[in-house]
C-alpha positions as CSV (number, residue, x, y, z in Angstrom):
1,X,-88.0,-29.8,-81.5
2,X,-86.4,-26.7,-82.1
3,X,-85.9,-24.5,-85.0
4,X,-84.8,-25.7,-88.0
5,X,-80.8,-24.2,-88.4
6,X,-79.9,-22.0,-91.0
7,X,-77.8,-23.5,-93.7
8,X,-74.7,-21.3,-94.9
9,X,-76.5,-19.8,-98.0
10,X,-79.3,-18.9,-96.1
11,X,-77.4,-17.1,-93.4
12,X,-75.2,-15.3,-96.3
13,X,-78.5,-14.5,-98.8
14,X,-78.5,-10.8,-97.9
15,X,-75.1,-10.7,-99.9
16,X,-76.7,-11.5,-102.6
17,X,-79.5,-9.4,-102.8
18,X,-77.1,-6.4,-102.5
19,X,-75.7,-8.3,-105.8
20,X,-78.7,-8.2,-107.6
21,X,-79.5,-4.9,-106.5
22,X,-76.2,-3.5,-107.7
23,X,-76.5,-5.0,-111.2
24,X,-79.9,-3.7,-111.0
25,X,-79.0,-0.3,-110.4
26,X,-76.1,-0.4,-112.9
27,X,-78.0,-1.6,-115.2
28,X,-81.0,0.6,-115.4
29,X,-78.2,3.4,-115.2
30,X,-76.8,1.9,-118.5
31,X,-80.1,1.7,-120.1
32,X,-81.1,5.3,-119.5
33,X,-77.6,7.0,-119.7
34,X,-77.2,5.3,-123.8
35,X,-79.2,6.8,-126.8
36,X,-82.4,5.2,-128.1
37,X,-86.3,5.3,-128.2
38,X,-86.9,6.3,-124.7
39,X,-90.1,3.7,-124.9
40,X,-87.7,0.8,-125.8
41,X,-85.5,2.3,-122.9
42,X,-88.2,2.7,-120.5
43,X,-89.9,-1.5,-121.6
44,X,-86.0,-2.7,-120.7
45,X,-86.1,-0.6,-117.4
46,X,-89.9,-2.0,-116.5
47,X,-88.7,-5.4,-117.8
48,X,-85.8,-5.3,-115.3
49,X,-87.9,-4.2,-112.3
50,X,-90.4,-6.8,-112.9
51,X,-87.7,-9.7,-112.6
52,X,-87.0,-8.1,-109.5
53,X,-90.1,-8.5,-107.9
54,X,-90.7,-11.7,-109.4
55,X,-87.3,-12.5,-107.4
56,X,-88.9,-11.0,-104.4
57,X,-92.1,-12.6,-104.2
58,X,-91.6,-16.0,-105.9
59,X,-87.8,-16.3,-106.5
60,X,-86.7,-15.2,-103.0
61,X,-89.3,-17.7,-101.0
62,X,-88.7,-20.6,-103.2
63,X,-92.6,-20.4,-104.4
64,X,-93.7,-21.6,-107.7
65,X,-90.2,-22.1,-109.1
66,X,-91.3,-23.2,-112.8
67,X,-93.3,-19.9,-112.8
68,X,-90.8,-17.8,-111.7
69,X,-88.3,-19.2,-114.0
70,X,-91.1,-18.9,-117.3
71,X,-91.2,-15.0,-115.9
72,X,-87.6,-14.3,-115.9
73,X,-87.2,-16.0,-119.0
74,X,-89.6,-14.0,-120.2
75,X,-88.9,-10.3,-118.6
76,X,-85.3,-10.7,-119.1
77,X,-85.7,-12.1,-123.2
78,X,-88.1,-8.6,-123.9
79,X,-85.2,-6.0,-122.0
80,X,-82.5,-7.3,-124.0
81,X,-84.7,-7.0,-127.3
82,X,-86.0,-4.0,-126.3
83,X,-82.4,-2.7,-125.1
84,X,-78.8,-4.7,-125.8
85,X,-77.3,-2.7,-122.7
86,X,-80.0,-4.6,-120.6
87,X,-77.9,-7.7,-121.8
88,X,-75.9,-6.4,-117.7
89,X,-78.7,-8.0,-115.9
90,X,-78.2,-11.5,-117.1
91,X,-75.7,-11.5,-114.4
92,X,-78.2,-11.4,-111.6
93,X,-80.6,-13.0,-113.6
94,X,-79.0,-16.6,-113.9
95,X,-77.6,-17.0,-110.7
96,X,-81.2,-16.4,-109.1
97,X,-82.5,-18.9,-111.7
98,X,-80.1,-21.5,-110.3
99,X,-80.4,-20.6,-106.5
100,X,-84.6,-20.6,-106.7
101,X,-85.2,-23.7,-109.3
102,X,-84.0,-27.1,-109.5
103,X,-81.2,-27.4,-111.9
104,X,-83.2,-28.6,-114.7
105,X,-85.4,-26.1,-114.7
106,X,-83.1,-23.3,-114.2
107,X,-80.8,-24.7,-117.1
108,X,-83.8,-24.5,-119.3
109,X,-84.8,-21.1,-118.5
110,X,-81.0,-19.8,-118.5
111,X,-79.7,-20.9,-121.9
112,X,-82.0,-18.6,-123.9
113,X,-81.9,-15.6,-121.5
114,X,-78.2,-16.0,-122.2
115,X,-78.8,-16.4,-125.8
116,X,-81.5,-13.6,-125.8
117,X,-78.4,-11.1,-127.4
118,X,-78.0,-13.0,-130.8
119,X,-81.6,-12.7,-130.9
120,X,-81.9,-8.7,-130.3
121,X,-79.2,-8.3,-133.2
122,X,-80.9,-10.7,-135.5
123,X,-84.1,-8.6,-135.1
124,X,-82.5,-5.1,-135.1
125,X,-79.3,-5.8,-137.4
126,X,-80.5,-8.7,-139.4
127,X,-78.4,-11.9,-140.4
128,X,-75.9,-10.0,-142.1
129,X,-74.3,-7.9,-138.8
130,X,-70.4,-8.7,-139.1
131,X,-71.0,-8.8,-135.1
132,X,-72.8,-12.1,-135.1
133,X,-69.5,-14.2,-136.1
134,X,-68.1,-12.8,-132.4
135,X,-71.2,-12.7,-130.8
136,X,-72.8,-16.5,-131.4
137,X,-69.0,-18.3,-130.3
138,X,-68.9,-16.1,-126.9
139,X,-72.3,-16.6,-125.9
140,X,-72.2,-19.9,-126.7
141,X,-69.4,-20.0,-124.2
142,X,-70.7,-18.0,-121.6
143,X,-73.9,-20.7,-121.7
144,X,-72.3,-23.5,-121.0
145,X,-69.8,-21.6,-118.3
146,X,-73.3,-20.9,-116.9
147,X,-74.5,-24.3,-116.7
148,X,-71.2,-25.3,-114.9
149,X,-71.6,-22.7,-112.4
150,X,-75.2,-23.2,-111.9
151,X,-74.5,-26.8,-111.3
152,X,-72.4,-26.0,-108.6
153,X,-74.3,-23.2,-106.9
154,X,-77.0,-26.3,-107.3
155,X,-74.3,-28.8,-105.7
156,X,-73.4,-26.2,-102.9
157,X,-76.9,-25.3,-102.0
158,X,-77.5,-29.0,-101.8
159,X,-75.2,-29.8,-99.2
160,X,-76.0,-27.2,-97.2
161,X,-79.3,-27.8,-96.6
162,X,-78.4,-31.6,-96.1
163,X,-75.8,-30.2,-93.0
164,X,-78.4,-28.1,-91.9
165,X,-80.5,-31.3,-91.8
166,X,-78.1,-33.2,-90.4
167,X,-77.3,-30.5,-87.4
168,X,-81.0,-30.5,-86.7
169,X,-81.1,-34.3,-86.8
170,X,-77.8,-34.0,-84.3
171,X,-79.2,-32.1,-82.3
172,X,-82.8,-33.9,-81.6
173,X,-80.1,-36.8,-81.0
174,X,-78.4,-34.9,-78.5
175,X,-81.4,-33.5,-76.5
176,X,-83.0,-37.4,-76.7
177,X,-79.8,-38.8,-75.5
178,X,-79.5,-35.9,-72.6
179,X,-83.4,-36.6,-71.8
180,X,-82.5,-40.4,-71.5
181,X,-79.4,-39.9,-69.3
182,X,-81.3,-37.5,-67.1
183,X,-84.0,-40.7,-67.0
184,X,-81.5,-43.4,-66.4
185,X,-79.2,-40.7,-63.5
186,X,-82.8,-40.8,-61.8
187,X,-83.3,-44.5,-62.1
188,X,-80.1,-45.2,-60.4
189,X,-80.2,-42.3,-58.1
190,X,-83.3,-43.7,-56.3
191,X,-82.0,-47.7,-56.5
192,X,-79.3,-45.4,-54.8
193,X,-81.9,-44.3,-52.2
194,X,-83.9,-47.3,-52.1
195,X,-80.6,-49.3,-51.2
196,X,-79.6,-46.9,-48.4
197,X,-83.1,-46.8,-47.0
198,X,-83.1,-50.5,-46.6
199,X,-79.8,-50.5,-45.5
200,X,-80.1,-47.6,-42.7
201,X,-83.7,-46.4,-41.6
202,X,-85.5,-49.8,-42.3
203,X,-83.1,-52.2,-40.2
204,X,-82.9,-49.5,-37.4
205,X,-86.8,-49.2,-37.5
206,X,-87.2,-53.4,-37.3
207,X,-84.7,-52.8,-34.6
208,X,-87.2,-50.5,-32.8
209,X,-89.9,-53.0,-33.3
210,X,-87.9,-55.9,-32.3
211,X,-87.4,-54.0,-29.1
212,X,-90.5,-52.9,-28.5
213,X,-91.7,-56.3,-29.0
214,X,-89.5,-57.5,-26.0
215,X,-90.3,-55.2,-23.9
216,X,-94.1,-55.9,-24.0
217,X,-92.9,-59.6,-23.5
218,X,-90.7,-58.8,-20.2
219,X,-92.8,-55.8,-19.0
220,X,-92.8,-57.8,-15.1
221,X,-89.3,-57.4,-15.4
222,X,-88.6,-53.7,-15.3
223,X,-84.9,-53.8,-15.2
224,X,-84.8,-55.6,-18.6
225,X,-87.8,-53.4,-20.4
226,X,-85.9,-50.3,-19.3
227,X,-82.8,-51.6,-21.1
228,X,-85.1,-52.8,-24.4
229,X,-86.4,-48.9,-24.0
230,X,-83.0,-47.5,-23.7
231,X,-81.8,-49.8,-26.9
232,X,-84.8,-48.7,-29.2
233,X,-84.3,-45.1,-28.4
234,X,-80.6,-45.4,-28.9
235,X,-81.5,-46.9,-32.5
236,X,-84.3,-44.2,-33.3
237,X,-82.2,-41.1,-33.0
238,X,-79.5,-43.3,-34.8
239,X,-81.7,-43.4,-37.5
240,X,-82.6,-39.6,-36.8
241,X,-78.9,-39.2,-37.8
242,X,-78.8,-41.5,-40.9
243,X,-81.4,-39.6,-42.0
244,X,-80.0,-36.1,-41.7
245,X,-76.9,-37.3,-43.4
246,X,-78.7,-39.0,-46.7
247,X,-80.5,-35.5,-46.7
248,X,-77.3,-34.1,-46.8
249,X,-75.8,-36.2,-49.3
250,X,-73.1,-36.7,-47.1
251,X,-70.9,-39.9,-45.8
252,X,-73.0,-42.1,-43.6
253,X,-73.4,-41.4,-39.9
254,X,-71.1,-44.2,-38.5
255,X,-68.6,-42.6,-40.5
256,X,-68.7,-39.2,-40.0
257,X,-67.9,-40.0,-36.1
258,X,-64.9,-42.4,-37.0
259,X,-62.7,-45.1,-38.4
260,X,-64.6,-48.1,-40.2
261,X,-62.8,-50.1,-38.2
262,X,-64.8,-48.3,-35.2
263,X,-68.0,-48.0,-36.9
264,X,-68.2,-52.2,-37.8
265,X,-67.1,-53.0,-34.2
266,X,-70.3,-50.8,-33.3
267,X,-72.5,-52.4,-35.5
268,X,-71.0,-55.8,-33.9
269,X,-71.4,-55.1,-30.5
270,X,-74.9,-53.3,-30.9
271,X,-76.2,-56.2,-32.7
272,X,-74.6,-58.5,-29.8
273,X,-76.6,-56.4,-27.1
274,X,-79.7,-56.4,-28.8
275,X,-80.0,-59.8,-29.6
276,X,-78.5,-62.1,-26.5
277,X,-75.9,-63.7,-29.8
278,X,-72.4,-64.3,-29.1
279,X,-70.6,-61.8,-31.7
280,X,-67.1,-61.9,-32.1
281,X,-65.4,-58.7,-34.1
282,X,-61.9,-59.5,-35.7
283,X,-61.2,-56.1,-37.3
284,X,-57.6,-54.5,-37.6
285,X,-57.0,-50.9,-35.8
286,X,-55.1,-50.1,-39.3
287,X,-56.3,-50.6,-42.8
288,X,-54.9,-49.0,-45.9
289,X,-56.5,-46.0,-47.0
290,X,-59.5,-46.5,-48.9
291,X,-62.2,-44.2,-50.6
292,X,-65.6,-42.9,-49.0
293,X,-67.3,-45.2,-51.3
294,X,-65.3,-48.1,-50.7
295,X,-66.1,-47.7,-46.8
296,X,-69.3,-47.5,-47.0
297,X,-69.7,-50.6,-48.8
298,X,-67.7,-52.6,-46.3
299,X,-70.2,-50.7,-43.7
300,X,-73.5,-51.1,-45.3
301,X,-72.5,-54.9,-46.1
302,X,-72.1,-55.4,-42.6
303,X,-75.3,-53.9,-41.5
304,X,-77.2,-55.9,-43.9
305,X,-75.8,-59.0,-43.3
306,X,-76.5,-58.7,-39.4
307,X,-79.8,-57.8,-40.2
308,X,-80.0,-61.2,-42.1
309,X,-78.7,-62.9,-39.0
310,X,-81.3,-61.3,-36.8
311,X,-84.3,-61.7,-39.2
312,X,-83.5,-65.1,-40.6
313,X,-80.8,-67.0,-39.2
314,X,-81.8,-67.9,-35.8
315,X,-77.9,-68.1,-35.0
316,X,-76.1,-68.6,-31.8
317,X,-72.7,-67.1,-32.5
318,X,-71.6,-64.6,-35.4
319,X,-68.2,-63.6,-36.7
320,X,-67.3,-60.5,-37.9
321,X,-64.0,-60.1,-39.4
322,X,-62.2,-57.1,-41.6
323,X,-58.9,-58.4,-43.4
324,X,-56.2,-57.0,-45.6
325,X,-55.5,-59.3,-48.5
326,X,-53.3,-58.3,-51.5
327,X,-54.8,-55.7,-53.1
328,X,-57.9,-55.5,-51.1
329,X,-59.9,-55.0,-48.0
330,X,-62.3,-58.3,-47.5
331,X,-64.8,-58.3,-44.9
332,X,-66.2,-62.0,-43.6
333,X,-69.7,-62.3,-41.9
334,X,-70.4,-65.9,-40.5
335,X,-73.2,-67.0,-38.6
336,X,-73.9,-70.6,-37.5
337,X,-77.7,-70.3,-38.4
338,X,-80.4,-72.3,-40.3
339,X,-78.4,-71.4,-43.6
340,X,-81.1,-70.2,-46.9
341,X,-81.0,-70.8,-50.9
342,X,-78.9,-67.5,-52.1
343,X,-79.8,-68.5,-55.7
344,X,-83.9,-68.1,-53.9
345,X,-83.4,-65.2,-52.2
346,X,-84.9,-62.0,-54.0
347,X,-85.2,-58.5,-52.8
348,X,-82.5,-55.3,-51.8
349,X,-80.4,-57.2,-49.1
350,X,-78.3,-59.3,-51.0
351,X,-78.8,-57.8,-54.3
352,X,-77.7,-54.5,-53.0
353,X,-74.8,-55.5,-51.7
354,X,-73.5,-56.7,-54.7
355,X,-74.5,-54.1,-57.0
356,X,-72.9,-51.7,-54.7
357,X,-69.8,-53.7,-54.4
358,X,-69.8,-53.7,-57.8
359,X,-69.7,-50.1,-58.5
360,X,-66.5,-49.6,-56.4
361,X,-65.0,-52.4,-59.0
362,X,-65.6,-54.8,-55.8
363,X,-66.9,-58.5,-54.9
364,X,-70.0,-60.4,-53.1
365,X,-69.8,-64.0,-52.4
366,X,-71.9,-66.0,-50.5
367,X,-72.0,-69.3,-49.2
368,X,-74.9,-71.3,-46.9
369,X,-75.7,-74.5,-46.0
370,X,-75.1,-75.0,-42.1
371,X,-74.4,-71.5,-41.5
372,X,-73.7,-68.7,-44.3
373,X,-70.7,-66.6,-45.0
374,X,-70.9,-63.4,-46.5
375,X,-67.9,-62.2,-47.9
376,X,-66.8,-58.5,-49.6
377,X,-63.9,-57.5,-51.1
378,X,-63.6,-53.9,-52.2
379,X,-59.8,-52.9,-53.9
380,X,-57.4,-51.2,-51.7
């Protein structure tokens, strides 16, 4: 997690401590500039300052508030008593009681500072000063225009810090939801690589094998073993290639020399000469254009199902057949083998096939019983 973002008041806050430090100043100025007992003078002057350090220390770091409000109350009630011009610094006074207390509190502790006037008049001039009849209706005023403020320096502070919540909690969100797509790209990215592995390198290696195999089995007849040998070394530095180009990231092998139309007529006649099984290729010189990904698809389908044939099948002839239909490209591999359950069948051949199909907005279909079809539409 990161650090917690700084809500509007907290990033402006500097403003007002050049407020309060203003009033301060002009204040203080007014206190000592006007006639008077210089002791009263200098008690509203150390009265002042100590609200201000009480702002510093308490008020400022949001420590203590019910102290620091019973201090200011305090501070601010004994400079106004002690001098009426001190009456200035109720200005900075109440808004820090409202920014560094909850509103109850601060209410509490603002009314009588505000009223704190009446009271130095009362104990200097007595009950009979003609000024009180002004005095008590406009400080009653300015109380409750100071409660109504307060509440909405209160309301304002509030929702800040909720948006300053809710930023943070929007951003966790968005760093969770970037660490999960980062998992899930990874996921995908090596079913990507597990599907072209099977697809490519570990057909051409059970090529190799199968190869091998027969020419151990017809090593007397040195005319056939040299053509098993030539076959398996043709598939290894085929694979060679396939493997370059997935380290590459680039279009498979087969496709980088050619048409698809060329490169499933290879796959056909390869699979033909390896295995002895009749193969016949029905594939169109032209075909509307289509994407990389859509190619290789058709391509790897192919591949993988005459890698069934071989493995499982035990066919005697195989069709291999590209088509235009209306709005797509549909490739068709039947064999006239054994035939299998395709609702049984579990692993990366046919499941790959489909979900790659699928990611070009494509089809699989398959069919066995005496023989299976395979059949792959991808969209034109």
């Amino acid at each position: 997690m990161g650090e917690q973002p700084l809500n509007a008041w907290q990033r402006y806050e500097w403003l007002w401590d050049v407020f309060y430090a203003a009033d301060y100043v002009v204040t203080v100025a007014l206190v000592l500039a006007q006639d008077g007992p210089l002791a009263r003078r200098l008690v509203a002057v150390g009265a002042l300052t100590a609200i201000g350090v009480a702002y510093l220390v308490l008020g400022r770091r949001g420590r203590r508030p019910a102290l620091f409000c019973g201090l200011v109350l305090v501070l601010a009630v004994l400079a106004i008593v002690s001098h009426a011009a001190a009456g200035f610094g109720l200005f900075a006074a109440c808004s820090m009681l409202f920014m560094a207390a909850p509103l109850p509190l601060a209410v509490v502790a603002t009314v009588p500072a505000i009223l704190s006037p009446v009271l130095s008049v009362l104990l200097q001039q007595g009950v009979d000063d003609p000024s009180l009849s002004t005095l008590l209706p406009m400080t009653g005023m300015l109380a409750v225009f100071s409660v109504c403020v307060g509440s909405w320096i209160e309301r304002v502070l509030r929702q800040s810090r909720e948006r300053a919540e809710l930023i943070g909690q929007l951003e966790a969100s968005r760093a969770e939801v970037a660490r999960l797509s980062h998992e899930a790209g990874t996921a995908a990215e090596r079913e990507r690589l597990a599907r072209e592995i099977h697809d490519t390198l570990a057909q051409g290696f059970t090529s190799i094998v199968t190869l091998l195999q027969a020419v151990e089995s017809e090593w007397d007849d040195q005319a056939a073993a040299r053509r098993h040998l030539a076959l398996a070394a043709r598939t290894a530095r085929e694979n060679l290639t396939e493997a370059r180009a997935m380290v590459a990231a680039l279009t498979p092998a087969a496709l980088g020399t050619g048409t698809l139309a060329e490169a499933i007529r290879r796959q056909a006649d390869r699979f033909a000469e390896e295995t002895g099984v009749e193969v016949s290729c029905d594939v169109p010189a032209a075909l509307p254009p289509l994407g990389t990904a859509s190619e290789v698809v058709l391509l790897r389908a192919a591949q993988e199902s005459l890698a069934n044939v071989r493995k499982h099948a035990g066919a005697r002839h195989v069709s291999v057949a590209l088509a235009v239909v209306p709005g797509a490209v549909r490739l068709t591999v039947r064999d006239d083998g054994t035939g299998f359950d395709p609702g049984a069948v579990r692993g990366f051949g046919i499941e790959g096939m489909r979900a790659r199909a699928a990611q070009v907005g494509g089809s699989l279909t398959v069919r066995s019983g005496r023989g299976t079809t395979v059949v792959v539409e991808v969209p034109a």
